[in-house]
C-alpha positions in Angstrom: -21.0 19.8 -18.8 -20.2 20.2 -22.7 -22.3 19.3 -25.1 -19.9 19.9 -28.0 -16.8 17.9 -29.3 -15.9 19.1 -32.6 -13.1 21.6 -32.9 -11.0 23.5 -35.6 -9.7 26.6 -34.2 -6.4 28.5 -33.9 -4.2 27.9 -30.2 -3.6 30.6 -27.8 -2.7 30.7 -24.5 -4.8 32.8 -21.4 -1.9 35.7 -21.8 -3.5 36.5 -25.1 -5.8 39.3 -25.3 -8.3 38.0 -27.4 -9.8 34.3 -26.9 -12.3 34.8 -29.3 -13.1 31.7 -31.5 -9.8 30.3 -29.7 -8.5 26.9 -28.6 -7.2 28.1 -25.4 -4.6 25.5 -24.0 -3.8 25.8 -20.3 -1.7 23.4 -17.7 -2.8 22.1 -14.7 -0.4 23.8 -12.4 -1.4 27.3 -14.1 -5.4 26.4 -14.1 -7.5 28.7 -11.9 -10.9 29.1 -12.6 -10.9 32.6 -13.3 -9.2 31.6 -16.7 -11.1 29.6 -17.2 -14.4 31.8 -16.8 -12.9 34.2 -19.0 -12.2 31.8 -21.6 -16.1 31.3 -21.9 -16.6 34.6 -22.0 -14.4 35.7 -24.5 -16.6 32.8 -26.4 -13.4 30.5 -27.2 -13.9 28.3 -29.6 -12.5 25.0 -27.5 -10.5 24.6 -24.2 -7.6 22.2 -23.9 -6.4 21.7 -20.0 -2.7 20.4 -20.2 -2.6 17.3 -17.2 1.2 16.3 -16.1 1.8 12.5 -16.8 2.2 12.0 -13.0 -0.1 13.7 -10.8 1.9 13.2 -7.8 4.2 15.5 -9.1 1.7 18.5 -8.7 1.9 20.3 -5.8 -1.2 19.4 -3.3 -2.2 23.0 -3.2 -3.2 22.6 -6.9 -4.4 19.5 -7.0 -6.7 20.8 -4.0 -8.0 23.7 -5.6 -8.7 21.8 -9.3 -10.8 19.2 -7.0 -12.5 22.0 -5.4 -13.2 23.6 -8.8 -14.5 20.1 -10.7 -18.1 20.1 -9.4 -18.4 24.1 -10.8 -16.8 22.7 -14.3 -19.6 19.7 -14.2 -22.4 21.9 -13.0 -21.9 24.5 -15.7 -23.5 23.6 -19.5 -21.9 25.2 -21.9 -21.7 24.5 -25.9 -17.5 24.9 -25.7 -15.7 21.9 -26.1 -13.4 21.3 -23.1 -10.5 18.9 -24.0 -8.1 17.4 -21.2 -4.8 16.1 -22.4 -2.0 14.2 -21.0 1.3 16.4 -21.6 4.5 15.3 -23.7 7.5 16.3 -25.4 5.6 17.5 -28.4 2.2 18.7 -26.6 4.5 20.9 -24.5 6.6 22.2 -27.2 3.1 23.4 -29.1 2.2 24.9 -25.3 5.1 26.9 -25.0 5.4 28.3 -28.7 1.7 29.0 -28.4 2.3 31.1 -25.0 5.4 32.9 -26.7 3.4 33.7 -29.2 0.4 35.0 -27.1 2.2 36.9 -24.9 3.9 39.1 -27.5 0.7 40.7 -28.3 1.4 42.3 -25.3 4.0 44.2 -26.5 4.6 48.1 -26.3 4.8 48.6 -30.3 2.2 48.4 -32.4 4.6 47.2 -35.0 6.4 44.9 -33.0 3.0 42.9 -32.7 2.2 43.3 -36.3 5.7 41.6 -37.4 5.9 39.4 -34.7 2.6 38.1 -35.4 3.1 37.8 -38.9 6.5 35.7 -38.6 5.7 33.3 -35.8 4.5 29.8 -36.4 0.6 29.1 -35.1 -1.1 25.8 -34.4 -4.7 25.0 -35.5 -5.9 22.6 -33.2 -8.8 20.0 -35.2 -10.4 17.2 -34.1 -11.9 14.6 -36.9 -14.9 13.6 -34.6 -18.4 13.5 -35.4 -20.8 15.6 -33.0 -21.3 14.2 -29.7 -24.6 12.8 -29.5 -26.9 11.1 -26.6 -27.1 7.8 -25.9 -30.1 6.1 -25.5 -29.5 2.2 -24.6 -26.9 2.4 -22.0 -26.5 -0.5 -19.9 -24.8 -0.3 -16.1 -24.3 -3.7 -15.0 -23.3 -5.2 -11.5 -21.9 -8.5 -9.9 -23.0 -10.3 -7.0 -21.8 -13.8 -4.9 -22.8 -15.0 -1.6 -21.6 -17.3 0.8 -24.0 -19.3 2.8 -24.7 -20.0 6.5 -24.3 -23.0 8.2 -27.4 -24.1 9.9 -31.1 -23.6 9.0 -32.8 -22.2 6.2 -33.9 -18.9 7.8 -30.2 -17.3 8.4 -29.6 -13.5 9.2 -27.8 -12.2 6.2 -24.9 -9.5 6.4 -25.0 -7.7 2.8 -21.4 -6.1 2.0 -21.8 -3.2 -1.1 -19.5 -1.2 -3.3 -19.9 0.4 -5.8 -17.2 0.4 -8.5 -17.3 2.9 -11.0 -15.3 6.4 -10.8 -16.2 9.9 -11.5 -14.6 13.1 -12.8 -15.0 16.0 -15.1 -13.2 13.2 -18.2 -14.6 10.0 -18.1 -11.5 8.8 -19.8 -9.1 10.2 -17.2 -11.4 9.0 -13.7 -9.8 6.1 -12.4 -11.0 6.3 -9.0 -8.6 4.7 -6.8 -9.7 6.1 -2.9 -13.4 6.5 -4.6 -14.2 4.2 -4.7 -11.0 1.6 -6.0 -10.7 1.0 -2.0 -14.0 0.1 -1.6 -14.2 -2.5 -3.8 -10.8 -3.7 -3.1 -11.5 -4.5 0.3 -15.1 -6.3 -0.4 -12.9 -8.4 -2.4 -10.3 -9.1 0.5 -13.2 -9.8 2.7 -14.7 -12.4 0.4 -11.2 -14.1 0.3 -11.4 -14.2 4.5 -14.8 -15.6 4.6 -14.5 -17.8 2.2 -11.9 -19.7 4.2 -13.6 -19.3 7.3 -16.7 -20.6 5.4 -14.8 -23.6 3.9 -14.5 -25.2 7.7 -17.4 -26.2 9.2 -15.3 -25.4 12.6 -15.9 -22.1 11.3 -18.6 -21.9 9.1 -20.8 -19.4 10.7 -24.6 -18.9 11.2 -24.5 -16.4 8.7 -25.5 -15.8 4.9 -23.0 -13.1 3.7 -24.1 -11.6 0.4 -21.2 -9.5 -1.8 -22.5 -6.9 -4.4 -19.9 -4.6 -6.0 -22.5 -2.0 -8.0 -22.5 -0.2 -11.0 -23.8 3.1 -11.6 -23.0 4.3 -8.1 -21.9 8.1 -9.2 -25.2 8.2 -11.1 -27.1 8.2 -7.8 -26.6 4.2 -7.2 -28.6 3.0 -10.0 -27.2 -0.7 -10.1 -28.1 -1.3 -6.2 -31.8 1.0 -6.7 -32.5 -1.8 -9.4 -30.7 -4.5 -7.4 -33.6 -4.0 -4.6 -36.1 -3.7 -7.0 -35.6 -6.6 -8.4 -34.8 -8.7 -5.3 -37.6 -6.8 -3.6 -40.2 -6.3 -5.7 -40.3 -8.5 -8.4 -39.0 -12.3 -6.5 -41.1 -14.4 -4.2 -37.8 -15.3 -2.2 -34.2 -13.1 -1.8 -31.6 -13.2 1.0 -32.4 -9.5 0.7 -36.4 -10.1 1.5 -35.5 -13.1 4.1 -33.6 -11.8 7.2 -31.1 -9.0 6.6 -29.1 -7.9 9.5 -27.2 -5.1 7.9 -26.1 -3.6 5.1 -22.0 -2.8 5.4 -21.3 -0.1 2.6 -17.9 0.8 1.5 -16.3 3.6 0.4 -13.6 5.9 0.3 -10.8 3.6 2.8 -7.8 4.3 1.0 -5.9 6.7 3.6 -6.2 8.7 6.5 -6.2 8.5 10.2 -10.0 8.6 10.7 -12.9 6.2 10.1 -16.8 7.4 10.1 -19.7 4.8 10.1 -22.6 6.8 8.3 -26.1 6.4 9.4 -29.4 7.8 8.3 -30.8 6.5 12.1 -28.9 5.6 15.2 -29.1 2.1 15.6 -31.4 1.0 18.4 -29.7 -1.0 21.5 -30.0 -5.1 21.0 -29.6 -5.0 17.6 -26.8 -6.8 15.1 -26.5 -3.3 14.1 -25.7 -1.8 17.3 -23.6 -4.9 17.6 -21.4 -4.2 15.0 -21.0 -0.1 16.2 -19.8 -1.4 19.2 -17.2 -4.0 18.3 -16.1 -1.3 15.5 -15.6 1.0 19.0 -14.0 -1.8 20.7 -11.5 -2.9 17.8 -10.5 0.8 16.9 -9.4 1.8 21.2 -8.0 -1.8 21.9 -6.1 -2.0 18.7 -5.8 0.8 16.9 -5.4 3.9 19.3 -4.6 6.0 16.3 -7.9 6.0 14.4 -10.1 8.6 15.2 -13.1 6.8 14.5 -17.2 8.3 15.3 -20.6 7.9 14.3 -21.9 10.8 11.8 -26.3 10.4 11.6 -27.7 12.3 8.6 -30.6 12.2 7.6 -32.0 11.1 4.2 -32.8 14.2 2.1 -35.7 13.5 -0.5 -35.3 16.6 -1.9 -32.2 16.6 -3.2 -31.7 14.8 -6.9 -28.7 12.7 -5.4 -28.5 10.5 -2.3 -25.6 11.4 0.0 -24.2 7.8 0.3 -25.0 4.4 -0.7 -26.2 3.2 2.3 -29.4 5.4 2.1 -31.3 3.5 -1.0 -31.1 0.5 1.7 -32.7 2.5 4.1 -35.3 4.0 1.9 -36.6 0.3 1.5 -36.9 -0.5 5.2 -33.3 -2.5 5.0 -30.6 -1.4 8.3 -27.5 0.3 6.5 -24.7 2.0 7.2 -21.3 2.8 5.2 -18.2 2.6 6.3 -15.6 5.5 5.1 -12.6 8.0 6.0 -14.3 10.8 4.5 -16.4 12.6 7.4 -18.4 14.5 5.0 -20.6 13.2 1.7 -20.1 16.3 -0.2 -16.0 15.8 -0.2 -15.0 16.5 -3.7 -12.4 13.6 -3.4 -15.4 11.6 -4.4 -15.9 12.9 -7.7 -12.0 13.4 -9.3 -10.1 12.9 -12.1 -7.1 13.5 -9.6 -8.2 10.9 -7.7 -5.1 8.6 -8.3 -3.3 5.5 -7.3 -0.6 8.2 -5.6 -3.4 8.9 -2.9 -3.8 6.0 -1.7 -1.8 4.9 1.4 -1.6 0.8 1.2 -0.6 0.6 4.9 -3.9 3.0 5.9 -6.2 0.0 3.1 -4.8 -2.9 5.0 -5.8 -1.5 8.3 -9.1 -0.2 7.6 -9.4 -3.5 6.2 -8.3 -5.7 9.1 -10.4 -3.3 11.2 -13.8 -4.1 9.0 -12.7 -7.7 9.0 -12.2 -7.8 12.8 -15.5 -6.1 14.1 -17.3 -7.8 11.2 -16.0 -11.2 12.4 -16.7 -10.4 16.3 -20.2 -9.6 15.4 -21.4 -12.9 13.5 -19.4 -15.3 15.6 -20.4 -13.8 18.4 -16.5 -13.4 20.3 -17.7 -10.6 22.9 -20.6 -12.1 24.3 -18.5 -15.3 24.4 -15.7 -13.7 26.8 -13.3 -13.0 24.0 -10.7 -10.4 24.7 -10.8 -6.6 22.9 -7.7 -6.9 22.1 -7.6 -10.5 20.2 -6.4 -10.5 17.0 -8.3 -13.1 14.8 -6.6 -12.3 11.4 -3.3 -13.4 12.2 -0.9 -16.0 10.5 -1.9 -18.3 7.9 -5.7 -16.0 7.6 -3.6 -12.6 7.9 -4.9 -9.6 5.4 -2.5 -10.1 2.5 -1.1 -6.5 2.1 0.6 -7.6 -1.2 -3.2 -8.7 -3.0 -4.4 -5.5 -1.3 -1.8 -3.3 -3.2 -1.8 -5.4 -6.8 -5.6 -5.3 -6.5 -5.6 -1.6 -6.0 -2.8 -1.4 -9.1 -5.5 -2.8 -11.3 -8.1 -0.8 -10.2 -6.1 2.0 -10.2 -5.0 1.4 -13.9 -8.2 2.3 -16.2 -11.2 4.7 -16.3 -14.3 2.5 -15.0 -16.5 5.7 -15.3 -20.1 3.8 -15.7 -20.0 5.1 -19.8 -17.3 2.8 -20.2 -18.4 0.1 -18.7 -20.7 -2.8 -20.3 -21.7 -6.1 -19.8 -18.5 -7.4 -21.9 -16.3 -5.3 -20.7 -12.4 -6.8 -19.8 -12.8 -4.9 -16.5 -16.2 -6.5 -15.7 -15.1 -9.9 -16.7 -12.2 -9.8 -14.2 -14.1 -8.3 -11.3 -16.9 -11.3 -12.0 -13.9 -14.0 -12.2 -12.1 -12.8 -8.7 -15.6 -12.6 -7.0 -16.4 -16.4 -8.2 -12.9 -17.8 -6.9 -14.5 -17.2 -3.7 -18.3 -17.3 -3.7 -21.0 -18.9 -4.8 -23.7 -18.2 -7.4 -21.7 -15.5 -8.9 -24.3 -13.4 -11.2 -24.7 -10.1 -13.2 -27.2 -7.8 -12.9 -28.2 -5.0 -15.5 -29.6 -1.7 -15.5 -31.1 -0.5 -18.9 -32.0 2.9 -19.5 -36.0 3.6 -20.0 -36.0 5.1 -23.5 -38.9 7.4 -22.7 -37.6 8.8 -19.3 -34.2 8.2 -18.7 -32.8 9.2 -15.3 -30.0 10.2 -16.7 -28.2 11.1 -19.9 -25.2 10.1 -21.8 -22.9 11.1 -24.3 -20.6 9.7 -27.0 -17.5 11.3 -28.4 -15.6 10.9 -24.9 -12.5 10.6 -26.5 -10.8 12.4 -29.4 -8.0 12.6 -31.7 -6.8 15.9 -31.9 -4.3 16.8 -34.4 -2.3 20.4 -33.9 -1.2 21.4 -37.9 1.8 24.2 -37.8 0.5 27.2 -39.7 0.8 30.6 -39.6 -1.9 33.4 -38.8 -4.2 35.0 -41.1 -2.3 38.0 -41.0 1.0 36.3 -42.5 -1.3 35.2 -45.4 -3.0 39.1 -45.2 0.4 40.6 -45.2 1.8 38.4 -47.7 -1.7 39.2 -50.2 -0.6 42.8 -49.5 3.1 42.6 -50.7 2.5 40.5 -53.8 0.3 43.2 -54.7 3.0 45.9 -54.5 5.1 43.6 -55.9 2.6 43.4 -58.8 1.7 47.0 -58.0 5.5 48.2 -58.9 6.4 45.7 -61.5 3.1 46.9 -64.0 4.3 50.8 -63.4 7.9 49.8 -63.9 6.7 47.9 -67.2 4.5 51.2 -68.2 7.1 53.5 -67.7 10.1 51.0 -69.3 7.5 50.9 -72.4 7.2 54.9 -72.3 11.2 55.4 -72.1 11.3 52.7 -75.0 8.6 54.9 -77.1 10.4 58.0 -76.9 14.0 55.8 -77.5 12.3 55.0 -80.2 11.1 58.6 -81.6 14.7 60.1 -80.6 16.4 57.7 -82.5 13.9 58.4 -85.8 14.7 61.2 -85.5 18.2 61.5 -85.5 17.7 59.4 -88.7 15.5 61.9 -90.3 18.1 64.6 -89.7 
């Protein structure tokens, strides 16, 4: 990515010839990465990508191929500052005099250029920012609640995981609503169902059910990685050490037609794992024809600096996971957007996935097949239906503000409200924290993630060239005008003495 903010360079457009020590502005519907290439090759001085205020407005093509492009922006360190922007009345005025004025250059006259370039009206682009620099104590926190079991001490417990934090080439602009927004708004639906089945002890099941929305989870899951570590590694006793009999992840189940249950190993036959694949099977073809739903096994990959899903640093520690998702493929660049946006996400498509999880998650620890209960028996129904209405307004304020892990601390608003929610419905309702290791830090993060950037009208250094040049005539003409008026008055002067004289 960059790894410079400050900026105080002249605007041009892409249709200008020379980018040189240029803030080049583009627009999103006109971005391609071409331009963009040859903006850091021409060694502009800044680049300022102009985003509509409603992304739904931009044809999907575009969106598509700016997704596709994001990982190549956020794989490529370079020392230009790369600004995104939110358009208005005033940002698109500067845009269009900017390209007016850039495109001129084109022109067949020399001349044409010179004046033309000399008349119009420039912007310099400054921002008043200090360097960006790294940051060395960041802290990624995470919740957790549980609901306990009825029965003996020694319960099977049924972890549920997302992680909450959004990604994207501007931390300020990832709002993450499908990735992973979905996924956290349907843990929280599912802690408002258990919790009233878990209220009756009709219906209190045999079950602990642990909830743990994660931070850090774009930076390879770091808030689950310590999570275990801590529950694994450094405790006597943990409903994570005791008897787990999954791990649900979830991610990505804001839309679509398809649901895939990722696996790093096929679950063996007799087990709650298995279980749960089945009912899943069973729930989709009784209930909901529609879904395409399979089973995708991967592998985990050591090698590679970044786990493929979150279920995988369960598996690493011996723990059965799986995650739950409409995306068929990890590498998807849906998950890693700043166009990932509350427009995308299909409400009716979030409350079915979520009555779906709810079902087959609900057949499996009560036990409903084995106990001669129908496929096709809805259990979520009436007074205990999924409340479509929470779903959306949950999703609204997800939706509304960056929760890229930079932004997120232990006091932040959007942390307080996501720890209040969870304890409405759970029990022992916790942080935990992730602090960076000062001496080897995993990863790396920078300030100056957001910047004032003022745009002063002024015109080109040529104007103020030209202009040096025709004071200097003027100058130029008025001292040999004075010489030669002072000559004509000299010999005035001796003609008129002389006339005297005669």
């Amino acid at each position: 990515g960059t790894r410079s903010a400050v900026l105080n360079t002249e605007a041009r457009t892409v249709e200008a010839d020379v980018l040189s020590r240029r803030c080049v502005m583009m627009r999103l519907v006109d971005f391609s990465y071409e331009q963009y290439q040859k903006a850091l090759r021409q060694s502009a001085g800044a680049v300022v990508i102009i985003l509509p205020r409603s992304i739904s407005s931009v044809p999907q093509d575009v969106v598509r191929q700016f997704m596709e492009i994001e990982p190549e922006m956020l794989a490529m360190e370079t020392i230009v500052p790369v600004y995104f922007a939110v358009e208005d009345e005033e940002l698109l005025s500067i845009y269009e005099q900017t390209r007016a004025a850039s495109a001129s250059q084109g022109s067949a006259s020399a001349a044409e250029v010179l004046l033309h370039t000399a008349t119009a009206n420039g912007f310099q682009m400054v921002t008043s920012g200090a360097q960006s620099k790294a940051v060395n104590d960041w802290l990624i926190p995470s919740v957790e609640g549980r609901l306990t079991g009825l029965g003996g001490e020694d319960l099977p417990t049924v972890v549920i995981v997302a992680h909450y934090d959004s990604f994207g080439v501007a931390p300020w602009l990832s709002h993450g609503a499908d990735s992973n927004g979905s996924g956290i708004s349907v843990l929280l639906e599912l802690a408002r169902l258990f919790s009233r089945l878990y209220t009756y002890r009709r219906t209190h099941a045999g079950y602990n059910l642990l909830f743990f929305a994660s931070g850090g989870g774009k930076f390879n899951y770091q808030g689950t990685k310590r999570w275990l570590e801590d529950n694994l590694d450094h405790t006597d006793s943990s409903l994570l050490q005791d008897n787990v009999a999954f791990v649900l992840c979830l991610d990505t189940l804001g839309r679509g037609n398809s649901l895939h249950l990722h696996v790093s190993k096929p679950p063996k036959e007799g087990t709650l794992q298995h279980a749960f694949l089945r009912e899943l099977e069973m729930v989709i073809a009784s209930q909901f024809p529609e879904v395409k739903f399979s089973m995708v096994h991967k592998k985990i990959n050591l090698a590679e600096d970044m786990l493929a899903w979150e279920h995988e640093r369960f598996a690493i520690r011996r723990l059965p996971a799986f995650t739950i998702s409409h995306l068929e493929s990890h590498r998807d660049s849906l998950r890693n957007s700043i166009m990932d946006r509350r427009a995308r996400i299909d409400t009716k498509a979030l409350t079915r996935n979520t009555r779906i999880i709810a079902e087959a998650l609900t057949r499996v620890i009560y036990n409903l097949t084995d106990k001669g209960a129908p496929a096709d028996l809805q259990i979520f129904t009436d007074q205990m239906q999924i409340q479509e209405e929470q779903l959306e307004s949950v999703m609204d304020w997800l939706s509304s503000q960056p929760r890229a892990a930079q932004l997120i601390d232990k006091d932040s608003t959007f942390l307080n409200t996501l720890e209040y929610y969870m304890g409405r419905y759970l029990k022992d309702v916790k942080q935990h924290h992730v602090k960076a290791d000062k001496r080897d830090p995993e990863f790396v993060f920078y300030d100056q993630l957001k910047q004032v950037m003022n745009a002063y009208r002024v015109k080109p250094a040529i104007f103020d060239l030209l202009l040096a040049v025709c004071i200097a005539a003027y100058l130029g003409v008025a001292y040999v005008a004075v010489q030669h008026f002072g000559l004509l008055y000299k010999m005035i002067q001796r003609l008129s003495l002389k006339t005297k004289q005669q």
